[in-house]
C-alpha positions in Angstrom: 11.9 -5.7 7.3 8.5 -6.7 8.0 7.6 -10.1 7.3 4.3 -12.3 7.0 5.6 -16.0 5.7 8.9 -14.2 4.9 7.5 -12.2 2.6 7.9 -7.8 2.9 4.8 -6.0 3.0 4.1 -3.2 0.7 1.3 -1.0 2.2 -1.7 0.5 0.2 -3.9 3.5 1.5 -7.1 1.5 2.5 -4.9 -0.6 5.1 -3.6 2.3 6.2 -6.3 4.2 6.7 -8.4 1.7 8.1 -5.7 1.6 11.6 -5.9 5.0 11.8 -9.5 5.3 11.5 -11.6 3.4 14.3 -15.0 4.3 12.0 -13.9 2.3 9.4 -15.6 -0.6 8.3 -12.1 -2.3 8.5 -10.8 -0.7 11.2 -10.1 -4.0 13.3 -9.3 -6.4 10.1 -6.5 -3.7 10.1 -5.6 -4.0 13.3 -5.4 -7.5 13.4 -3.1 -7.5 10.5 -1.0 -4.5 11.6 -0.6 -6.7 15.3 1.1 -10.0 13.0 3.7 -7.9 11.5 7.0 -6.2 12.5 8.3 -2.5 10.8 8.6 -1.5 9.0 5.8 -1.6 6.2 7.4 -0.5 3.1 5.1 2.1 1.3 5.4 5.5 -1.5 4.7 9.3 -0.7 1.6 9.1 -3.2 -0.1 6.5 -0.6 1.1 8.8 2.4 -0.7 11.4 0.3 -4.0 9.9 -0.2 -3.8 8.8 3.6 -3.3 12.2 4.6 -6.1 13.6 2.2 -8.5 11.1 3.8 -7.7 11.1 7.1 -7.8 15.2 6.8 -11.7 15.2 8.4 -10.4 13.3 11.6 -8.4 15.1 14.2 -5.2 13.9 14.7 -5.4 12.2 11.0 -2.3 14.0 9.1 -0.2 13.9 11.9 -0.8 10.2 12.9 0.5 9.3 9.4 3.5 11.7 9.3 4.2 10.2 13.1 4.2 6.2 11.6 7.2 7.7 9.4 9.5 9.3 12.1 9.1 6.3 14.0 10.1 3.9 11.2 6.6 2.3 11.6 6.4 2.9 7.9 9.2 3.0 5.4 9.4 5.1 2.2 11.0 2.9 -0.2 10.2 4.2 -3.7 11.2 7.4 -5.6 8.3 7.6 -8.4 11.5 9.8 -10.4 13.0 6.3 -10.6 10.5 5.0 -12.2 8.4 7.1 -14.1 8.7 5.3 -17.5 7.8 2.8 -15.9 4.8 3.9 -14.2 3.7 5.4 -17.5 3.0 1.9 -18.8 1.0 0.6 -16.2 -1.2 3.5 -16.1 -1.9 3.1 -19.6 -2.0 -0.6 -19.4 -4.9 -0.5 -16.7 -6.3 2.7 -18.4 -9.7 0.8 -18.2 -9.7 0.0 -14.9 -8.6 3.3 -14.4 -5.6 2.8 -12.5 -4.4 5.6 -10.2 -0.7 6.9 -9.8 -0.6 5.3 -6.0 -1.7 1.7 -7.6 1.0 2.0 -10.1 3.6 2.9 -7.5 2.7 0.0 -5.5 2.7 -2.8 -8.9 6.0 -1.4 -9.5 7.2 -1.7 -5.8 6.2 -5.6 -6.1 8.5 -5.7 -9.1 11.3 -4.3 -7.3 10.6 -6.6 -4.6 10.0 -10.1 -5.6 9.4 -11.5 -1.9 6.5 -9.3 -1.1 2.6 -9.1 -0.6 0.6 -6.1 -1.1 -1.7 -5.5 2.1 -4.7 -3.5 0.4 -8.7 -2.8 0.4 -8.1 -2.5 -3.2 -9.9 -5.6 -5.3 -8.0 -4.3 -8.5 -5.0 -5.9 -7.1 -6.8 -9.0 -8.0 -6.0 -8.4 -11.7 -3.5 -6.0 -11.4 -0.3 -7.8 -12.9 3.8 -7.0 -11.9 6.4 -8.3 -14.6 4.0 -8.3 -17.3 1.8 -11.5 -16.1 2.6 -12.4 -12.9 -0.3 -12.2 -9.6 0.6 -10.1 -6.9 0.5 -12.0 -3.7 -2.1 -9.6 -1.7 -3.0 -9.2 2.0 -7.0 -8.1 1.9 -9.9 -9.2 4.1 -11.2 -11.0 0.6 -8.0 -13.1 0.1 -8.7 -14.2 3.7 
């Protein structure tokens, strides 16, 4: 499992995208951070999704993402079905904010797994909250 201070690392789209994307502003933050680990990152299908969707414009995109999975770069450990009550909750929790369905996925990931950091572009991590009040240790190029 992939570790950073012995800690899993639960993937959000911006990361994501960011490798796979050499225009993007964080393009080499990611791979900086992508070079420290060892797969696979843990991750949902809705962040696969919106990866996919926003890589769509780039040639290669889609398939570069699919690709991370068959090789076990990535790992699908989440079944939203599982969870849905769940989920429900924190979407309605964060409705302000507004939190999207791929956020909630990944709060409810860090629940499941105590011992892990949320590598993310996402500031909303910052206040998002798992177990009712607890931080969510996050990777980001603001945290450092």
């Amino acid at each position: 499992m992939v570790t950073v201070n012995e800690r899993r690392i639960i993937l959000d789209t911006g990361p994501l995208v960011a490798f796979l994307n050499r225009q993007d502003k964080h393009h080499r933050w990611a791979l900086m951070q992508w070079e420290r680990l060892q797969p696979p990152l843990i991750t949902c299908e809705a962040i696969l999704s919106e990866a996919c969707f926003l890589l769509s414009g780039f040639s290669g995109g889609q398939a570069a993402v699919i690709t991370l999975v068959q090789r076990n770069v990535l790992k699908i450990a989440f079944s939203l079905a599982d969870h849905v009550d769940r989920i429900g909750r924190l979407v309605r929790k964060y409705a302000d904010a507004p939190m999207s369905l791929a956020d909630a996925c990944l709060v409810r990931m860090a629940e499941l797994f105590p011992d892990s950091a949320v590598m993310t572009l996402d500031s909303d991590f910052q206040f998002y909250r798992k177990n009712k009040n607890r931080a969510i240790p996050i990777i980001s190029p603001q945290a450092g």
